[in-house]
DSSP file (Angstrom, degrees, kcal/mol; ACC not computed):
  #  RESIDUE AA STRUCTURE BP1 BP2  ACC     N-H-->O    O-->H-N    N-H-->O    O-->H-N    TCO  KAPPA ALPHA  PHI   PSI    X-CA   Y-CA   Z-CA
    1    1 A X    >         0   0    0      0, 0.0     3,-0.9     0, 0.0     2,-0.9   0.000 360.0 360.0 360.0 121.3   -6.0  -30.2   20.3
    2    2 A X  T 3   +     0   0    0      1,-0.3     3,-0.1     7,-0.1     0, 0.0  -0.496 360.0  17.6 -79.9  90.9   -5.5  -33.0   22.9
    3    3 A X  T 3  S+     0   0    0     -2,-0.9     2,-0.4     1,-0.7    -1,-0.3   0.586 105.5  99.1 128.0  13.2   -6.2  -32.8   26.3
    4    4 A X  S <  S-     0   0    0     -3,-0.9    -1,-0.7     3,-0.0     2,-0.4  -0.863  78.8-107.6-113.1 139.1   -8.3  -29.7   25.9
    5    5 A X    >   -     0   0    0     -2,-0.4     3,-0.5     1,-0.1     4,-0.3  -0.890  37.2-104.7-115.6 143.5  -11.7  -29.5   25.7
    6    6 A X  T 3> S+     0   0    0     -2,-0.4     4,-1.5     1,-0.3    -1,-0.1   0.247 113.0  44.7 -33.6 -47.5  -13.3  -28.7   22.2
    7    7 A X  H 3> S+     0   0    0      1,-0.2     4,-2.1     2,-0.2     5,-0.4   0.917 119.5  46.6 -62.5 -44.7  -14.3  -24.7   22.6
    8    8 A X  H <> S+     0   0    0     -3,-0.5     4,-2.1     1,-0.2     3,-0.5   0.907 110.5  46.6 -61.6 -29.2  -11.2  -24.3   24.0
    9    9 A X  H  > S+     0   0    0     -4,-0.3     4,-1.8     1,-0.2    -1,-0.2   0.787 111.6  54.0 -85.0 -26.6   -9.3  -26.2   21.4
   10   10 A X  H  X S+     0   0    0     -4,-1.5     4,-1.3     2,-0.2    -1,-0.2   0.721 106.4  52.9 -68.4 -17.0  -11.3  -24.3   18.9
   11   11 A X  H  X S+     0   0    0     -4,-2.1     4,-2.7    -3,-0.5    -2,-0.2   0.909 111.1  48.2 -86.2 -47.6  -10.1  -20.6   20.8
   12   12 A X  H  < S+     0   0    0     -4,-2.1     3,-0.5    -5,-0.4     4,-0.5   0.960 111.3  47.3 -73.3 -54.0   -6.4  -21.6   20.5
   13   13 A X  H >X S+     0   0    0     -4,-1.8     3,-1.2     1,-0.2     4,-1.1   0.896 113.2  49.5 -38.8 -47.2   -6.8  -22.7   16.6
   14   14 A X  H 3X S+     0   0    0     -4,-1.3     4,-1.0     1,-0.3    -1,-0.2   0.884 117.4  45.8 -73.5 -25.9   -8.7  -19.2   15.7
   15   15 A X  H 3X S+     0   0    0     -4,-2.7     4,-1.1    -3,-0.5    -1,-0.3   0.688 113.9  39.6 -94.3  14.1   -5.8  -17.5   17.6
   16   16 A X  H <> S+     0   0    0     -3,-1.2     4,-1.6    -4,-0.5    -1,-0.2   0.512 117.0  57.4-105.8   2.7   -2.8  -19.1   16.3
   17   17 A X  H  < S+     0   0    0     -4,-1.1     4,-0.3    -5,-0.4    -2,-0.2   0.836 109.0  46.3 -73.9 -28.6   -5.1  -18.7   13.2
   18   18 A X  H >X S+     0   0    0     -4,-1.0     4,-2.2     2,-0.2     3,-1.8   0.874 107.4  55.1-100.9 -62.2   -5.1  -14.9   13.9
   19   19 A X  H 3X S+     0   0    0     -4,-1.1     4,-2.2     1,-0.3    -2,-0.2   0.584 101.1  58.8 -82.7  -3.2   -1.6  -14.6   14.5
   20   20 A X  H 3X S+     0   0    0     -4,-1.6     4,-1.0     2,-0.2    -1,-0.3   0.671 112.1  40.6 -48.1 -35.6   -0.8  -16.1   11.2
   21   21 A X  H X> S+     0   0    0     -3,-1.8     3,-2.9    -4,-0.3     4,-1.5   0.995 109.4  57.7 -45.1 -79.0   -2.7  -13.4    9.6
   22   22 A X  H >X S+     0   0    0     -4,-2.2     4,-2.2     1,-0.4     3,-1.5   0.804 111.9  39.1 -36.3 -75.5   -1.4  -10.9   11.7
   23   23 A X  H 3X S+     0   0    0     -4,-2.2     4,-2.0     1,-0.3    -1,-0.4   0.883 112.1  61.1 -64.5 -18.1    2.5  -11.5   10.8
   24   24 A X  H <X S+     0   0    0     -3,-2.9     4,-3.1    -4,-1.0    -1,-0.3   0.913 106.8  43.4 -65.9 -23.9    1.4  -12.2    7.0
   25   25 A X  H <X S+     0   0    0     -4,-1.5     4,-2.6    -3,-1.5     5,-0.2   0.976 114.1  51.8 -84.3 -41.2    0.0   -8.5    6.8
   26   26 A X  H  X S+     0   0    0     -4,-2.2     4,-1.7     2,-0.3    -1,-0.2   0.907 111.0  47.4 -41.6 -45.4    3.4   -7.3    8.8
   27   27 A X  H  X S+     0   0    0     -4,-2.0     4,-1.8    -5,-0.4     3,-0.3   0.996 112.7  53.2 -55.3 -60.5    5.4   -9.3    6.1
   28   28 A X  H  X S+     0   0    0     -4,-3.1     4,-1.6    -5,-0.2    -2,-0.3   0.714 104.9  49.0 -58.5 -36.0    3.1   -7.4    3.6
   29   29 A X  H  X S+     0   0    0     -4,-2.6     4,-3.6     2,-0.2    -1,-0.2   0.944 113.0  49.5 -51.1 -56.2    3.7   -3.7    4.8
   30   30 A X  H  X S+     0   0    0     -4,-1.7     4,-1.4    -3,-0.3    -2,-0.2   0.819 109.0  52.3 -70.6 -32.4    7.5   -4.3    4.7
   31   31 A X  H  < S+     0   0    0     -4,-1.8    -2,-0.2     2,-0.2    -1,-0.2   0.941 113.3  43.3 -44.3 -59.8    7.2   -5.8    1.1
   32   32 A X  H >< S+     0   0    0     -4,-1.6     3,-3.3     1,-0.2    20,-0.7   0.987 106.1  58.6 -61.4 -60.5    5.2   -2.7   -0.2
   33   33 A X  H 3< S+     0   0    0     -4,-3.6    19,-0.3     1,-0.3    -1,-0.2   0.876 104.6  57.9 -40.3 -49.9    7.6    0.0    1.7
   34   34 A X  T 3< S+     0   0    0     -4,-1.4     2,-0.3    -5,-0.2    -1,-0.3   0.480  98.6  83.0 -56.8   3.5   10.6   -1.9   -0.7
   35   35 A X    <   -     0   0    0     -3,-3.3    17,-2.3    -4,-0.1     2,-0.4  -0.839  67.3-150.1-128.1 144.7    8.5   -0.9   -3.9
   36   36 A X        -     0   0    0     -2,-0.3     2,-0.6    15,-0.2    15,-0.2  -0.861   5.0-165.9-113.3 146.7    8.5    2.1   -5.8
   37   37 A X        -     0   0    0     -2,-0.4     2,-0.4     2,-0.0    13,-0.3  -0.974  10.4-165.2-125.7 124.3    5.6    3.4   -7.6
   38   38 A X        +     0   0    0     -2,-0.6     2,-0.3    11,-0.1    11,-0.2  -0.872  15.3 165.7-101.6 130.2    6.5    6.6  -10.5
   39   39 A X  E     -A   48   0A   0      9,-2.7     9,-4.3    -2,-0.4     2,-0.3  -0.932  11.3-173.1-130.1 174.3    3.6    8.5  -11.8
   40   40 A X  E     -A   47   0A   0     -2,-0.3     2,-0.3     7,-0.2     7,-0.2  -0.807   7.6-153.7-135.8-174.8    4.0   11.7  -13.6
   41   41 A X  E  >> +A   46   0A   0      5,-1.1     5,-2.1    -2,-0.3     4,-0.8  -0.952  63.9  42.7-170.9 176.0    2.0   14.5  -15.0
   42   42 A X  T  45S-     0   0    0     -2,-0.3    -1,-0.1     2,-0.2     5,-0.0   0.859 130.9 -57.2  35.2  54.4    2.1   17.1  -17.5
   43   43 A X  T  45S-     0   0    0      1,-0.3    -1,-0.2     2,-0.1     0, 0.0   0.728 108.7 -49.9  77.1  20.0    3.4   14.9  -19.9
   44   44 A X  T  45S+     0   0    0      2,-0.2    -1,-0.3    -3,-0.1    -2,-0.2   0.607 104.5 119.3  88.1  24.2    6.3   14.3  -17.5
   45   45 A X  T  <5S+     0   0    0     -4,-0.8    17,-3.4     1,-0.1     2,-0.4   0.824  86.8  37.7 -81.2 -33.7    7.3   17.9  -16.5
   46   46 A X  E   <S-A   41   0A   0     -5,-2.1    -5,-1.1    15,-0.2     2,-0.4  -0.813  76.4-178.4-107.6 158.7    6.5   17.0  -13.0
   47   47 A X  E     -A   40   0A   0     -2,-0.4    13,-1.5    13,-0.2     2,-0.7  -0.998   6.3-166.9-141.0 126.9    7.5   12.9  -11.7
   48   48 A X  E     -AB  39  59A   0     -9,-4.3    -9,-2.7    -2,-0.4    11,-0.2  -0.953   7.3-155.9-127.2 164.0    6.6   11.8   -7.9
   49   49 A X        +     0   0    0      9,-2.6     2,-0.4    -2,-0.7   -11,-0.1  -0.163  18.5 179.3-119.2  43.2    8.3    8.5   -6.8
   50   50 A X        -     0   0    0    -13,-0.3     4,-0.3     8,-0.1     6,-0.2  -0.477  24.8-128.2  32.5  66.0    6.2    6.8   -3.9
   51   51 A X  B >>  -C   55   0B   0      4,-1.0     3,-3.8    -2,-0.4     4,-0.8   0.042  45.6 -89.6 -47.3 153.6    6.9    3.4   -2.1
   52   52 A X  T 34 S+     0   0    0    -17,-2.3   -19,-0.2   -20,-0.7    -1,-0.2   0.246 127.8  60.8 -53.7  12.9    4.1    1.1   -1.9
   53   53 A X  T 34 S-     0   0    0     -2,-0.6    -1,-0.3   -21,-0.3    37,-0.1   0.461 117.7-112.4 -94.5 -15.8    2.6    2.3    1.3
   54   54 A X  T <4  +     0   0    0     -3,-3.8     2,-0.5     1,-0.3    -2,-0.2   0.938  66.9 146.8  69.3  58.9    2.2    5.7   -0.6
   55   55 A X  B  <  -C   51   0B   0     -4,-0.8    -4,-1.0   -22,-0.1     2,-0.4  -0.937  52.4-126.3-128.3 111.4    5.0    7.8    1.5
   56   56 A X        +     0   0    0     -2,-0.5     3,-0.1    -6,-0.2    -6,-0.1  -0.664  34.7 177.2 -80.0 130.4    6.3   10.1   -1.2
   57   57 A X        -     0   0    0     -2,-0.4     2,-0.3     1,-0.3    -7,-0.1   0.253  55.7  -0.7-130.8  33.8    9.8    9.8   -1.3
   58   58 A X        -     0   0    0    -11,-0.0    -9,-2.6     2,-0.0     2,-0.4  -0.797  53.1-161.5-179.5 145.4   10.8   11.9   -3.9
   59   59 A X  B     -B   48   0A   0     -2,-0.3     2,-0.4   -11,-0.2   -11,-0.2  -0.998  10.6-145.9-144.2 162.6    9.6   14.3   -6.8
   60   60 A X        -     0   0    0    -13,-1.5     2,-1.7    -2,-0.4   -13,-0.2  -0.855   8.1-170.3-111.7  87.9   11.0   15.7   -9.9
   61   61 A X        -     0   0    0     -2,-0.4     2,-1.1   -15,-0.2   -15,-0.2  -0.375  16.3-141.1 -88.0  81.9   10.4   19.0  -11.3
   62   62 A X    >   -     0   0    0    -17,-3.4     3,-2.6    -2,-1.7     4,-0.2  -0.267  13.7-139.1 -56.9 117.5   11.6   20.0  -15.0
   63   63 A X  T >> S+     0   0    0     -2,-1.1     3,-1.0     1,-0.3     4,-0.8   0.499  96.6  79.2 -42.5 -29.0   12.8   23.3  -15.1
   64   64 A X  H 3> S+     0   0    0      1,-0.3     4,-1.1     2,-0.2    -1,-0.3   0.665  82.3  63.6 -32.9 -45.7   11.2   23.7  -18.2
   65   65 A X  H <4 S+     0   0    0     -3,-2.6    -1,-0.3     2,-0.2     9,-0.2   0.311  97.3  59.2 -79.1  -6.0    7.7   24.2  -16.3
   66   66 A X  H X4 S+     0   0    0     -3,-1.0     3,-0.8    -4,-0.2    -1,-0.2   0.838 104.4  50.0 -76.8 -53.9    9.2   27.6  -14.7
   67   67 A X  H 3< S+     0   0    0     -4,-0.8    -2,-0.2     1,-0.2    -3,-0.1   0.950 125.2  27.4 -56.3 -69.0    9.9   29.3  -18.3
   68   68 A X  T 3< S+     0   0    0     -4,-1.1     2,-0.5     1,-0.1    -1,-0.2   0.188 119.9  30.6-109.9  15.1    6.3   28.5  -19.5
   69   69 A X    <   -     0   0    0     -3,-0.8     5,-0.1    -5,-0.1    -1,-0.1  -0.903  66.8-115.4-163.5 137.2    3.9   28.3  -16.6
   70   70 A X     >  -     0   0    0     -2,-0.5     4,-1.1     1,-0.1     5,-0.2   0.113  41.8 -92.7 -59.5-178.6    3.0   29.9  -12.7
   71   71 A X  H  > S+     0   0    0      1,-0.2     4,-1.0     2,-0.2     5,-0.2   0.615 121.5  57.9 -81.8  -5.8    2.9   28.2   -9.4
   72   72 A X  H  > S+     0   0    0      2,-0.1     4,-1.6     3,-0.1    -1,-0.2   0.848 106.6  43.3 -85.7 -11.7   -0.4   27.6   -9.5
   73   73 A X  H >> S+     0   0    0      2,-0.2     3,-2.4     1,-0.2     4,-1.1   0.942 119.0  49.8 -79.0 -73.1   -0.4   25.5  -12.8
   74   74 A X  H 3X S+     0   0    0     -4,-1.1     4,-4.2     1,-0.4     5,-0.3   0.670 108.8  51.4 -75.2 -20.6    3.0   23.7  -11.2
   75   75 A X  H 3X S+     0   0    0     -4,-1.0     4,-3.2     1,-0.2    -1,-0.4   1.000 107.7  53.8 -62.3 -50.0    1.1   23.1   -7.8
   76   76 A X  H <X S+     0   0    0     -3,-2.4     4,-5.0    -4,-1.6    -1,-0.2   0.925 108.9  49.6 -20.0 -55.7   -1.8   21.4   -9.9
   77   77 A X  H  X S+     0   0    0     -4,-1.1     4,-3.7     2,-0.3     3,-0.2   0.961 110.8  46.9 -57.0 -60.6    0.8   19.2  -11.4
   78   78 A X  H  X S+     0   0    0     -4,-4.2     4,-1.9     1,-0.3    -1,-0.2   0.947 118.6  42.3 -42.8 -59.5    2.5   18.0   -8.0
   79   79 A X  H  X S+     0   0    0     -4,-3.2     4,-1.5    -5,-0.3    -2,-0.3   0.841 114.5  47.2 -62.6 -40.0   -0.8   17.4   -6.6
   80   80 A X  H >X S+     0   0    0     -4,-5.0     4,-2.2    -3,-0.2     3,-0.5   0.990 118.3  48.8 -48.8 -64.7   -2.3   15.6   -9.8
   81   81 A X  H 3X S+     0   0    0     -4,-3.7     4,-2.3     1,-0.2     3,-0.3   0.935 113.1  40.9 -45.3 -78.5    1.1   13.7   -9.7
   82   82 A X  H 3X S+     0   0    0     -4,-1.9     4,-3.4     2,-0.2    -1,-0.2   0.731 112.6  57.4 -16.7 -51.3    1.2   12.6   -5.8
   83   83 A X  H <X S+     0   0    0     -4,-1.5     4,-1.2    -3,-0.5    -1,-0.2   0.932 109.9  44.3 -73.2 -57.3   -2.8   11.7   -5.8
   84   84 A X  H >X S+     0   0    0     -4,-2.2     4,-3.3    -3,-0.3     3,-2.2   0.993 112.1  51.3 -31.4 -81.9   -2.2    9.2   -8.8
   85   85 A X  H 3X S+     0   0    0     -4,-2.3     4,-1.3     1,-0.3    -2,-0.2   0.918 112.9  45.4 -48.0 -44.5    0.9    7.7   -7.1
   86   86 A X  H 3X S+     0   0    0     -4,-3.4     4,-1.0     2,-0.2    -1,-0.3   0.761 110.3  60.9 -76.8 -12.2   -1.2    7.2   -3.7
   87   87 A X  H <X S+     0   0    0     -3,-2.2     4,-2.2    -4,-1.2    -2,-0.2   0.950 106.1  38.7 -50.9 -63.3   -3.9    5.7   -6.0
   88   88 A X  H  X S+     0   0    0     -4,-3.3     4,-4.1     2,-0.2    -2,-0.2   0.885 115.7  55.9 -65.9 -23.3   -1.9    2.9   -7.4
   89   89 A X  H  < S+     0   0    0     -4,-1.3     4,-0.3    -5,-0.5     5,-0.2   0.967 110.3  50.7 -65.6 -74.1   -0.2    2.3   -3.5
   90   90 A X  H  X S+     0   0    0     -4,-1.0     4,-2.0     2,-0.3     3,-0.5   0.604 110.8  42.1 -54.8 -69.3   -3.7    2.1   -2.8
   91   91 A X  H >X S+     0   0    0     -4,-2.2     4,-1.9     1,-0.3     3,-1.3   1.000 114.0  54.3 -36.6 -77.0   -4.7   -0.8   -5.8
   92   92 A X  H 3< S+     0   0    0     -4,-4.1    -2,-0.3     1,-0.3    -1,-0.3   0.333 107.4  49.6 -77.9  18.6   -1.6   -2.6   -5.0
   93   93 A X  H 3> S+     0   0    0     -3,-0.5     4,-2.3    -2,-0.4     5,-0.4   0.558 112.3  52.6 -64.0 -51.6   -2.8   -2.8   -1.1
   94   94 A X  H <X S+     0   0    0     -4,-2.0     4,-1.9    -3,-1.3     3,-0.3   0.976 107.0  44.3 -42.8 -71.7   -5.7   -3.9   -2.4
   95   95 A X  H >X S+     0   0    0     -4,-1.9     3,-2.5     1,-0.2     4,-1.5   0.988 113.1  60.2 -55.3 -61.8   -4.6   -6.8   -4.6
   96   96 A X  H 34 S+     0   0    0      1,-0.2     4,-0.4     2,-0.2    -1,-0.2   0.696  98.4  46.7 -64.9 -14.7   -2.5   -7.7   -2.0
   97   97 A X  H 3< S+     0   0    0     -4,-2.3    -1,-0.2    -3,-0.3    -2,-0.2   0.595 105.1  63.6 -62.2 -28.0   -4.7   -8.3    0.6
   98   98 A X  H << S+     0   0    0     -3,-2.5    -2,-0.2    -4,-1.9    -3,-0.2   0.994  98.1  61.0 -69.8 -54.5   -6.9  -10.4   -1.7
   99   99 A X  S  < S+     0   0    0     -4,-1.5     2,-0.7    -5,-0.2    -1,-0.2   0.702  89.8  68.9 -56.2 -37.4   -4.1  -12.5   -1.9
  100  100 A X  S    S-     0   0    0     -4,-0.4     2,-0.2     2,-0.1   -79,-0.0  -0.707  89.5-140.8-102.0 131.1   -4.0  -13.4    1.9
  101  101 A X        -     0   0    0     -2,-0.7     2,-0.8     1,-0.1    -2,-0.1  -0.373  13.0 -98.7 -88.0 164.5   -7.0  -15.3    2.0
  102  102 A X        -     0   0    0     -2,-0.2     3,-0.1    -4,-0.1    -1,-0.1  -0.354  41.8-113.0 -53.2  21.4   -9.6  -15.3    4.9
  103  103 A X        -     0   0    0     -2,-0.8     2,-0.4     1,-0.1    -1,-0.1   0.738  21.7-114.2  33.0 119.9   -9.3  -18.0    7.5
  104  104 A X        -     0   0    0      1,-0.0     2,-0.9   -87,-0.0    -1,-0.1  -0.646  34.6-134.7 -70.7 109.1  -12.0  -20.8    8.1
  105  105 A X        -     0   0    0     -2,-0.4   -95,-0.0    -3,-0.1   -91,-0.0  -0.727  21.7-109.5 -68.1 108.8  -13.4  -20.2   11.3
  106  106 A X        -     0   0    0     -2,-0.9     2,-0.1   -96,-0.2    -1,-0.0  -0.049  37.4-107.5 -46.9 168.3  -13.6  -23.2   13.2
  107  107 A X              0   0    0      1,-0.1    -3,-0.0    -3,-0.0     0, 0.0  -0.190 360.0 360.0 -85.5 173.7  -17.5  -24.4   13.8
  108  108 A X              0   0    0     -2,-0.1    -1,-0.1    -3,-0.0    -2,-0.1   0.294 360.0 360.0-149.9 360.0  -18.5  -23.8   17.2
């Protein structure tokens, strides 16, 4: 950087370096909230719907599961379901942060 002297031209690279990150992971939050992740369980009696932060935003109960089973089996189910759905959120945060690669720190 010209007219700067060398640490100093190295502090401004590692912050504009920084704030490159910084808005790629901002990009990246608002990309996962647009994505839905479905898991189910008990064979599909119970369904939770989850955006890619893993903020449940919906579940699905078949009615079917009233006739043949209590609230504690159905609580099971929800919770089985939900934990799974914040699993994969979880993964796919994961991959996607591998993606955004690390920065080279300038030498000092």
């Amino acid at each position: 950087m010209a007219g700067l002297p060398e640490p100093m031209a190295d502090f401004q690279q590692l912050f504009q370096l920084s704030q490159q990150v910084q808005g790629r992971l901002q990009q990246l939050q608002s990309e996962l909230a647009g994505l839905t992740i479905e898991t189910s369980a008990g064979g599909g009696l119970v369904r939770v719907m989850a955006d890619g932060r893993g903020t449940v935003r919906g579940v699905s109960i078949d009615p079917v599961i009233f006739e043949q089973h209590d609230a504690e089996f159905l609580a099971d189910l929800v919770l089985a379901a939900v934990a799974e759905a914040q699993r994969r959120a979880a993964d796919l945060l994961q991959a996607e942060m591998r993606k955004v690669q690390p920065f080279p720190f300038p030498s000092l």
